[in-house]
N, C-alpha and C positions, 0 to 999 in steps of 0.2 A: 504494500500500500504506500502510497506517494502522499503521506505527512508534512505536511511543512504550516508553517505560521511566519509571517512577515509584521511585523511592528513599523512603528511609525520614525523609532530611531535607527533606521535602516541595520536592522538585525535580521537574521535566517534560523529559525530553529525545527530542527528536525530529530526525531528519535531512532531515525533510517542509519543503522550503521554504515550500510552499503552507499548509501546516498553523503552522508558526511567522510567517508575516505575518498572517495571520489571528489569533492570538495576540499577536501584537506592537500590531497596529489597535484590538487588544478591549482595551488597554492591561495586560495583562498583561508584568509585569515582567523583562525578559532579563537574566540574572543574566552569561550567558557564553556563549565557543562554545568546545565540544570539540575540539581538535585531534590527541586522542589516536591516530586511524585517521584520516589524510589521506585515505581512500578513503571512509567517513564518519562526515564533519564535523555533530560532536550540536549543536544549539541548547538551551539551559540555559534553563529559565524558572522563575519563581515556579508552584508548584503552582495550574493553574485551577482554576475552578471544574467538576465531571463533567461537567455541563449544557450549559456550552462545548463540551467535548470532544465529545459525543453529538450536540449540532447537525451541529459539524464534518460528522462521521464518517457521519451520516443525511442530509446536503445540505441540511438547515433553515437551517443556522445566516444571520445578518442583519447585516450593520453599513454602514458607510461606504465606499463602493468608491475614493474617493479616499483615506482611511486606508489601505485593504489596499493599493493601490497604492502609496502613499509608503513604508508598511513593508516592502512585497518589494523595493522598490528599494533602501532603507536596508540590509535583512539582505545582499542579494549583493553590495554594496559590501563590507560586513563581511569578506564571504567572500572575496570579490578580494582584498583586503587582507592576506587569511591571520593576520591578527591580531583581539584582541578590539577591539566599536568602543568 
């Protein structure tokens, strides 16, 4: 499912692990993680660019499979940790 919330201080939070390494790889910038609902944990980024987001979400999108790998590795660390990294 294609979760996302958009705020008006140009923030992106998603509880899509898959969707936030992808984001994370495109080097868009993780501001935080939500720990507000333990049941779910929002990932905080800089507002992408739509274009991103619509790759995402249509199966185009393109980047570096060793980036999205290190970044999903990197954000479930994050998470295990239960703190911000």
């Amino acid at each position: 499912m294609f979760l996302v919330e958009i705020e008006m201080d140009k923030q992106f939070k998603t509880p899509d692990l898959n969707l936030a390494s992808f984001l994370f790889a495109s080097g868009i910038s993780l501001i935080t993680l939500d720990y507000a609902d333990p049941q779910n944990i929002l990932f905080v980024f800089d507002d992408p660019p739509a274009d991103l987001l619509l790759k995402f979400r249509m199966g185009t999108a393109e980047g570096n499979i060793l980036a999205y790998s290190n970044a999903r590795r990197d954000l479930q660390h994050m998470l295990k940790r239960g703190k911000n990294g």
